[in-house]
C-alpha positions in Angstrom: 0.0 0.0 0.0 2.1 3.1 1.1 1.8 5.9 3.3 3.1 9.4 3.1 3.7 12.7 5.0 4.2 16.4 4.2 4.8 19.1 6.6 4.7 23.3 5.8 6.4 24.9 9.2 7.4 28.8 9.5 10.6 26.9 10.9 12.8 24.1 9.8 10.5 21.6 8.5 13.5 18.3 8.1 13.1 16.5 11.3 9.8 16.8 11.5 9.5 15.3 7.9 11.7 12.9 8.7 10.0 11.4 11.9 6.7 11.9 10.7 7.7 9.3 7.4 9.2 7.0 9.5 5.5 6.5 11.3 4.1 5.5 8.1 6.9 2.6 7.9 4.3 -0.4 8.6 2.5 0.5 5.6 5.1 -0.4 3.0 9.2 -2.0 2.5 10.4 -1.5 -1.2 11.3 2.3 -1.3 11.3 5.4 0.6 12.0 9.2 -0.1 12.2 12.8 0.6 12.1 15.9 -1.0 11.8 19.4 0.6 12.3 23.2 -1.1 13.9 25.8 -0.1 13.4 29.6 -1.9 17.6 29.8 -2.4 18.7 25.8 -2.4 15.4 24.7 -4.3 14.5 21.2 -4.2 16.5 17.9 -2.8 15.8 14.2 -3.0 16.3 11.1 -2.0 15.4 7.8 -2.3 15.9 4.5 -0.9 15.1 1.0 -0.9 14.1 -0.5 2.4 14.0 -4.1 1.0 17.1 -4.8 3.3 17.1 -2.0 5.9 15.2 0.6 7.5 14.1 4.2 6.5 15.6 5.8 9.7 19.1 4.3 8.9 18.6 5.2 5.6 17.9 8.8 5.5 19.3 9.7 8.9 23.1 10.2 8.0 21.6 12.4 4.5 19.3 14.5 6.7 21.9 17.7 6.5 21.4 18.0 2.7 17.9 19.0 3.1 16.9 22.4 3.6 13.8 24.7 3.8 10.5 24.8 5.5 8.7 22.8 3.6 8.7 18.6 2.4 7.2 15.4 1.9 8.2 11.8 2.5 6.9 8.5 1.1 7.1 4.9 2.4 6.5 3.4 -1.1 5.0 -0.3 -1.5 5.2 -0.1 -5.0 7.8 2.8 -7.4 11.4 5.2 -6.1 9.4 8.4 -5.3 9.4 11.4 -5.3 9.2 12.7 -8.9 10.2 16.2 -9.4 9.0 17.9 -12.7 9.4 20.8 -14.0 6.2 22.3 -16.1 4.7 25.0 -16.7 3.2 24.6 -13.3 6.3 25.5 -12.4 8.8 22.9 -10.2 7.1 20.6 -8.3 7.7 17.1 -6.6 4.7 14.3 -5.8 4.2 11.1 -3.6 1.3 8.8 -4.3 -0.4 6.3 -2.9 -1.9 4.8 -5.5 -2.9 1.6 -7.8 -3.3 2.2 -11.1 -4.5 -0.6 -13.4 -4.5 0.9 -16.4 -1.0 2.5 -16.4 0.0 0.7 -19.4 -2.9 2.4 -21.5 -2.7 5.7 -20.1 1.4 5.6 -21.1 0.5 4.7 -24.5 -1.6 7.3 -24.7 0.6 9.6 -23.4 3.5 8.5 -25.6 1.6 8.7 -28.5 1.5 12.7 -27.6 5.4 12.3 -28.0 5.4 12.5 -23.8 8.6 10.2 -22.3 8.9 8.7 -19.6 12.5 9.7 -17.6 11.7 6.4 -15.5 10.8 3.6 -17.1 13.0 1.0 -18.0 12.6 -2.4 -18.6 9.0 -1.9 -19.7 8.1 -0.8 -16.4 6.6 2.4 -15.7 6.8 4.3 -12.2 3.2 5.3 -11.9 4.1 8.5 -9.3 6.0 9.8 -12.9 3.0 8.7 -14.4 0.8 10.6 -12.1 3.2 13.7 -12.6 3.0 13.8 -16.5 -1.1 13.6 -16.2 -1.2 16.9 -13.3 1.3 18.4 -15.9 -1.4 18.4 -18.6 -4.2 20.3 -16.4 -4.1 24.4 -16.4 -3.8 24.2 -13.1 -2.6 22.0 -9.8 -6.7 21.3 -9.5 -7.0 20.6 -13.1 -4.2 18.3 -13.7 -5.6 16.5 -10.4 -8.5 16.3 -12.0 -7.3 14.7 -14.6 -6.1 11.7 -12.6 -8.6 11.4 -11.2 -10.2 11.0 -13.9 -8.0 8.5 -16.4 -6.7 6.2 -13.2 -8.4 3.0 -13.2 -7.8 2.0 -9.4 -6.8 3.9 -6.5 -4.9 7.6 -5.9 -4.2 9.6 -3.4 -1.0 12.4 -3.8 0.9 15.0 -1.7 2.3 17.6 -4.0 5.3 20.1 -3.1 5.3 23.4 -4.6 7.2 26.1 -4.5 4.2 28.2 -2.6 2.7 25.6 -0.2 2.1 21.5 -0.2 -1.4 20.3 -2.0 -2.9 17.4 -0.8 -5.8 15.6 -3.2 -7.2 12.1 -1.3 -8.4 9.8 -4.1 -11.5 10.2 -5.7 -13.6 7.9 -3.9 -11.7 8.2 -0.5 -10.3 4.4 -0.7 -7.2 5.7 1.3 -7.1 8.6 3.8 -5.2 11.7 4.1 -5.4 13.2 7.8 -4.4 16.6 8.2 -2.4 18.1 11.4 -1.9 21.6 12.9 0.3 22.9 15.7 1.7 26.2 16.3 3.8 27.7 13.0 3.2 24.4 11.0 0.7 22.4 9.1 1.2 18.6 8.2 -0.6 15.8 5.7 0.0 12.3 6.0 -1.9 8.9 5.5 -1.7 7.8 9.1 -2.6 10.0 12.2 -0.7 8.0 14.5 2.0 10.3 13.1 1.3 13.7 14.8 1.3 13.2 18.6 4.7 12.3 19.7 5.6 15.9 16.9 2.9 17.6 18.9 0.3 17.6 15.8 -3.4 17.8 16.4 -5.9 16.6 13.3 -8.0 19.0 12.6 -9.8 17.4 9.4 -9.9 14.6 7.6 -9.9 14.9 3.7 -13.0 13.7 1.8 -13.1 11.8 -1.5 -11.9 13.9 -4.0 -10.8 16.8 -1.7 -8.1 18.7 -3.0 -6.6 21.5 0.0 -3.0 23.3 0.3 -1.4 24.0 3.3 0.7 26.7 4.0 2.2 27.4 7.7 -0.4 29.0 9.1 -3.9 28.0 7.3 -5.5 25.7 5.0 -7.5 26.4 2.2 -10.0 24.1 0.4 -9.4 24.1 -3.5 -11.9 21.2 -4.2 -14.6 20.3 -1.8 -15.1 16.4 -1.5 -17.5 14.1 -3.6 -20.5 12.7 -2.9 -19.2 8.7 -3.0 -16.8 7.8 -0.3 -15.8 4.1 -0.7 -13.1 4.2 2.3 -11.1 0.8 2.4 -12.5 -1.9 5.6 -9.0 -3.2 5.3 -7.2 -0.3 7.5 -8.9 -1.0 10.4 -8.8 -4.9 10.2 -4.9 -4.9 8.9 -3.2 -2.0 8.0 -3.3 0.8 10.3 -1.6 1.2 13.3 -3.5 0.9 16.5 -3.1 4.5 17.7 -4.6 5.8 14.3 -7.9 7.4 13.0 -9.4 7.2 9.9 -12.3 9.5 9.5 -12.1 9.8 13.4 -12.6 6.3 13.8 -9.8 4.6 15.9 -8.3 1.4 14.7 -7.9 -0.4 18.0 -11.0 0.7 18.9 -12.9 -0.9 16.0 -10.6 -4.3 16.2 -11.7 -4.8 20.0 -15.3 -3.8 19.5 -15.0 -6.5 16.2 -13.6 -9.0 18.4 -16.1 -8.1 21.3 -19.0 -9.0 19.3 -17.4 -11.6 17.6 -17.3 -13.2 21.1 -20.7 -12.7 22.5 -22.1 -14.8 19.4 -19.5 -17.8 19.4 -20.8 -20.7 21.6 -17.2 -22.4 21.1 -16.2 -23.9 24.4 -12.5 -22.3 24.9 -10.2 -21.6 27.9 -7.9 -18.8 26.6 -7.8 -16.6 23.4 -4.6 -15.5 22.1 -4.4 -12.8 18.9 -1.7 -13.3 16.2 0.4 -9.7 16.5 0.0 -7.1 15.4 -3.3 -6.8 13.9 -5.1 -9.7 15.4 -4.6 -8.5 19.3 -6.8 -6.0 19.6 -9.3 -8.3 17.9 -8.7 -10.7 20.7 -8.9 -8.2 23.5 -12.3 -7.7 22.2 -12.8 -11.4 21.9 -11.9 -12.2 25.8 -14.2 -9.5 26.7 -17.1 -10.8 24.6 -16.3 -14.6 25.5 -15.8 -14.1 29.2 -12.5 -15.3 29.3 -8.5 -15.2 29.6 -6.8 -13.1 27.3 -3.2 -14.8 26.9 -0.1 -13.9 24.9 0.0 -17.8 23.6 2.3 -16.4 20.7 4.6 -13.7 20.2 6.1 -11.7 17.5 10.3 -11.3 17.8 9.7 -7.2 17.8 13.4 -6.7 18.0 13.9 -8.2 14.3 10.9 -8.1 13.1 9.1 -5.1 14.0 7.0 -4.5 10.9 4.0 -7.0 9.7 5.0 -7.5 5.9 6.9 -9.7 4.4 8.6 -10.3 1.4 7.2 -10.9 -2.1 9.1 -14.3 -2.4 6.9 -17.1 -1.8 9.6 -19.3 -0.2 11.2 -16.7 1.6 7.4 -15.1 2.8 6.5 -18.7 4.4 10.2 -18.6 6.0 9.2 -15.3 7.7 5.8 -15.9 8.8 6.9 -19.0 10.8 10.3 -17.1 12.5 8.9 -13.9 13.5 6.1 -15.7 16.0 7.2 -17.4 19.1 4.6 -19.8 20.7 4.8 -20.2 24.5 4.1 -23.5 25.0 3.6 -22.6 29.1 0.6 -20.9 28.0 -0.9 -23.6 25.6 -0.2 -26.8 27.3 -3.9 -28.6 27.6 -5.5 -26.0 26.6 -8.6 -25.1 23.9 -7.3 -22.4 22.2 -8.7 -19.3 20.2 -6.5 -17.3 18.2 -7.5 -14.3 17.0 -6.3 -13.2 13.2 -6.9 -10.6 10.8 -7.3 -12.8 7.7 -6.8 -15.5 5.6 -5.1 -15.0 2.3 -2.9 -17.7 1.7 -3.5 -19.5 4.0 0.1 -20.8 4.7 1.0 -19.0 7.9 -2.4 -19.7 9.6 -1.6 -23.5 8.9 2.0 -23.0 10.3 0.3 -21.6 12.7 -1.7 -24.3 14.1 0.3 -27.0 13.7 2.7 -25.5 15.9 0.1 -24.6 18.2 -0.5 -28.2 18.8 3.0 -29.4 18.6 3.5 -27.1 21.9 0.6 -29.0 23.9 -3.0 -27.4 22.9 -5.9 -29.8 23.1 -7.9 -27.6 20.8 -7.0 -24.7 18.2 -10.5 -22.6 17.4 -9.7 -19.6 14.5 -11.7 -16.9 14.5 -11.2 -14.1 11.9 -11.9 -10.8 12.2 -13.4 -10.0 8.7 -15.2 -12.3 6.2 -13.5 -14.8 3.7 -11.4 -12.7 1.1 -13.1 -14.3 -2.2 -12.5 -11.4 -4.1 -9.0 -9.6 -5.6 -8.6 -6.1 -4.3 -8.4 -3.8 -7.3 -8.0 -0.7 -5.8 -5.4 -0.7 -2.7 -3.4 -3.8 -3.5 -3.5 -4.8 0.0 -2.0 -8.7 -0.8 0.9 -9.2 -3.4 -1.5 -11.9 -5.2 -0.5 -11.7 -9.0 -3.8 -13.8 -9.5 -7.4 -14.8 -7.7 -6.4 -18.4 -7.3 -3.8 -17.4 -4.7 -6.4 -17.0 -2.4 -7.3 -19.7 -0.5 -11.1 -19.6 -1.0 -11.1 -19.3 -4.8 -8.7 -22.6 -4.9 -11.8 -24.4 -2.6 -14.0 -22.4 -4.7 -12.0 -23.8 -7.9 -12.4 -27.8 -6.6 -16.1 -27.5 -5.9 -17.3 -25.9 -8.6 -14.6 -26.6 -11.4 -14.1 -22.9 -12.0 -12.5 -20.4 -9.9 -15.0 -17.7 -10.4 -18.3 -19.7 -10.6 -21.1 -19.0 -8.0 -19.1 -16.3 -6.2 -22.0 -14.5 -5.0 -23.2 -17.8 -3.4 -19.9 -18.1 -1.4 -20.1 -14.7 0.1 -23.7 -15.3 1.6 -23.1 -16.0 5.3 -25.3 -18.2 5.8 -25.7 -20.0 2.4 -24.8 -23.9 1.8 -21.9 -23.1 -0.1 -20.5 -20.7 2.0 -20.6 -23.0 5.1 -18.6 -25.7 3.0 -16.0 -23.4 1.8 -15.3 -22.4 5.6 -15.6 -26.6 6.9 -12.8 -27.3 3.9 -11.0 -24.3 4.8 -10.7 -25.6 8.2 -9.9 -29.1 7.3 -7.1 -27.9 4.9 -6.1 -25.9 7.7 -6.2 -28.5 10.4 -8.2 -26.0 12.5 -10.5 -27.9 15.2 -12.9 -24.8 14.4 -13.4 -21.5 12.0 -15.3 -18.9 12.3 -15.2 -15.8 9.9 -17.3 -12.2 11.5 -19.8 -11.4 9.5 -19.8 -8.6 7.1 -22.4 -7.0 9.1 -20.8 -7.1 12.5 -17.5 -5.5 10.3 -19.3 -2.5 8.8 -20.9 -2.4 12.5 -17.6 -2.3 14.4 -16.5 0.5 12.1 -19.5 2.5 12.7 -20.3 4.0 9.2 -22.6 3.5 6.4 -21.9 0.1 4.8 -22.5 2.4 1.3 -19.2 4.7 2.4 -16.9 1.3 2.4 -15.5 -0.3 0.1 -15.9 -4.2 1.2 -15.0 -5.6 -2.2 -12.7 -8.6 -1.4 -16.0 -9.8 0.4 -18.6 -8.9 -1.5 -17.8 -7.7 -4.5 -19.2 -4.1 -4.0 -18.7 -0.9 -5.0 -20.7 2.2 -4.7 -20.1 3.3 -8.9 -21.6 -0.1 -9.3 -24.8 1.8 -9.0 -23.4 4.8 -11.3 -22.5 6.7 -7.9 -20.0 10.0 -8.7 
């Protein structure tokens, strides 16, 4: 996925930019960068990849080479950002957090107008350049947003740095957020709020879907006022965001325990602890113990000092490697007893499996899964949240695949809660696992837990919605 942050200060802006990135490192591994202007210096970049490393010991040694009061940062999931351009905008640099499945098409296009592409090499194309050549076309900063917006098949949301102020445009349908931050003699952007306390930030609003707005160190002003369609993505509160953060002033832990609370309250399961796989499937649990009536336990750990952040490589070998050494079962705490763990999803399916096994290797009578959001029988399209290249690496399309002989046949069917088929995918899901029990929450309880209108999330890799599916702009 990504995250990003830009900060406008009356004052040195670097280590604030700095630190603020570095809390958006859980939401991506492949590259990172900077760029900040200054009126006399202009602009400076860098960029890193943090396949092998860290972003703090990768920028911290080059932060004396940046200069001014204004900058943005990117943890990048997918392309080397930031692109700087210069146009008849004038000089400008852009992050993104984006998808775009059309990039291919939209190049062509572009190179067909005799446009090039600095970037691309080996038939790849870095979609943040991408995104830079299509604001380039507008009149304007609003017009060329505009313009994405309108040609990207997907997902984007962009921080821009000008030479008079940082613009910050959250995608058009509000898939991924952009929080923004005040404190005295600064203004700040970023994708994840948990950013601002410890830099003494306090949000002040959250950016609709299509909401364009440019900061400057003391104000904000509103160049585009948000759409009408919000179709925010269910899969930051249930995996990606940190604990601490908001999205649309709903907190993240908060949502997981009340999940995992109600989750609880319906299972009849007989259990005598419940453990939650870390990070994302604790608070889940906390909620779950609450609900249940009984004993939260740390029955497995993750090794934080190696292995602090949640993804893993895009290797399939060296992914199922990782998921089993970065969790340490306590076999103290499962020895003879019924277990529930508490998890976010089920993708794969591999480290769930590794998972239990291991579970009862170290002494547990019983191993009960409960998940805190519905079977993923759906791609996502829009945020990329998995680094499936196809449907039939999920696990419920290859169950879906045996039954039926097709991998897309009778979808609809499997998504229904409490439909035939969808109660045999999750009993062979569970036998493949070697799970004594699973239970998946139910959409409902999801959309519930978050607390807004099931029409203003985007819960396509359960259902296969979408609000334009009705022609909503």
């Amino acid at each position: 996925m990504g995250g990003f942050f830009g900060t406008i200060s009356v004052a040195d802006c670097v280590n604030d930019l700095f630190y603020g990135t570095d809390y958006n490192s859980h939401l991506g591994t492949r590259r990172a960068g900077m760029a900040t202007f200054d009126p006399v210096k202009g602009f400076s970049r860098s960029i890193h990849s943090l396949e092998r490393d860290y972003f703090r010991s990768k920028f911290e040694d080059e932060l004396d080479q940046f200069h001014g009061h204004q900058g943005i940062g990117i943890i990048s999931d997918t392309d080397p950002q930031p692109i700087i351009v210069n146009s008849h905008l004038g000089r400008f640099a852009v992050v993104t957090v984006a998808k775009i499945n059309n990039q291919r098409e939209i190049a062509d296009r572009l190179l067909a107008m005799r446009m090039h592409f600095s970037e691309q090499s080996a038939n790849k194309i870095n979609q943040t350049e991408l995104v830079a050549l299509l604001i380039n076309m507008g009149t304007s900063f609003v017009d060329g947003i505009n313009n994405v917006f309108r040609q990207v098949d997907g997902s984007c949301s962009m921080l821009v740095l000008t030479e008079d102020g940082i613009i910050a445009a959250r995608d058009k349908f509000g898939r991924t957020p952009i929080v923004i931050g005040k404190k005295e003699g600064a203004y700040a952007a970023t994708s994840e709020s948990s950013s601002f306390p410890n830099l003494d930030y306090t949000p002040v609003h959250d950016l609709g879907p299509g909401e364009i707005v440019k900061l400057s160190a003391d104000s904000m002003e509103v160049l585009q006022a948000p759409g009408n369609c919000e179709q925010i993505c269910a899969f930051l509160w249930v995996y990606y965001g940190f604990p601490s953060s908001d999205y649309n002033g709903i907190n993240v832990e908060d949502v997981r325990e009340r999940n995992g609370m109600i989750m609880g309250q319906e299972d009849d399961t007989d259990a005598d602890i419940v453990c939650g796989v870390p990070d994302s499937g604790v608070g889940m649990a906390l909620g779950y113990a609450v609900g249940k009536g009984i004993p939260y336990k740390r029955a497995v750990l993750k090794y934080t000092p190696t292995w602090p952040r949640s993804f893993t490589p895009g290797d399939q070998s060296r992914r199922n490697l990782v998921a089993k050494m970065k969790l340490i079962p306590n076999r103290k705490i499962l020895t003879d007893q019924r277990v529930v763990f508490c998890d976010d999803s089920i993708v794969r399916g591999t480290q769930l499996r590794d998972n239990v096994r291991t579970f009862f290797e170290y002494g547990a009578k019983e191993v009960h899964a409960r998940i805190s959001c519905p079977p993923l029988v759906y791609g996502c399209p829009y945020i990329n949240f998995t680094s499936s290249k196809s449907d039939l690496e999920l696990l419920t399309r290859r169950v879906i695949q045996d039954f039926e002989g097709a991998p897309d046949k009778n979808l609809k069917k499997y998504t229904e809660t409490d439909s035939e088929e969808y109660h045999r995918m999750v009993n062979e899901i569970a036998r493949r696992l070697g799970i004594t029990s699973l239970k998946f929450n139910k959409i409902e309880n999801l959309v519930r837990s978050i607390g807004m209108p099931k029409c203003r999330i985007c819960t396509h890799c359960f259902d296969g919605g979408c609000c334009h599916d009705a022609g909503e702009e």
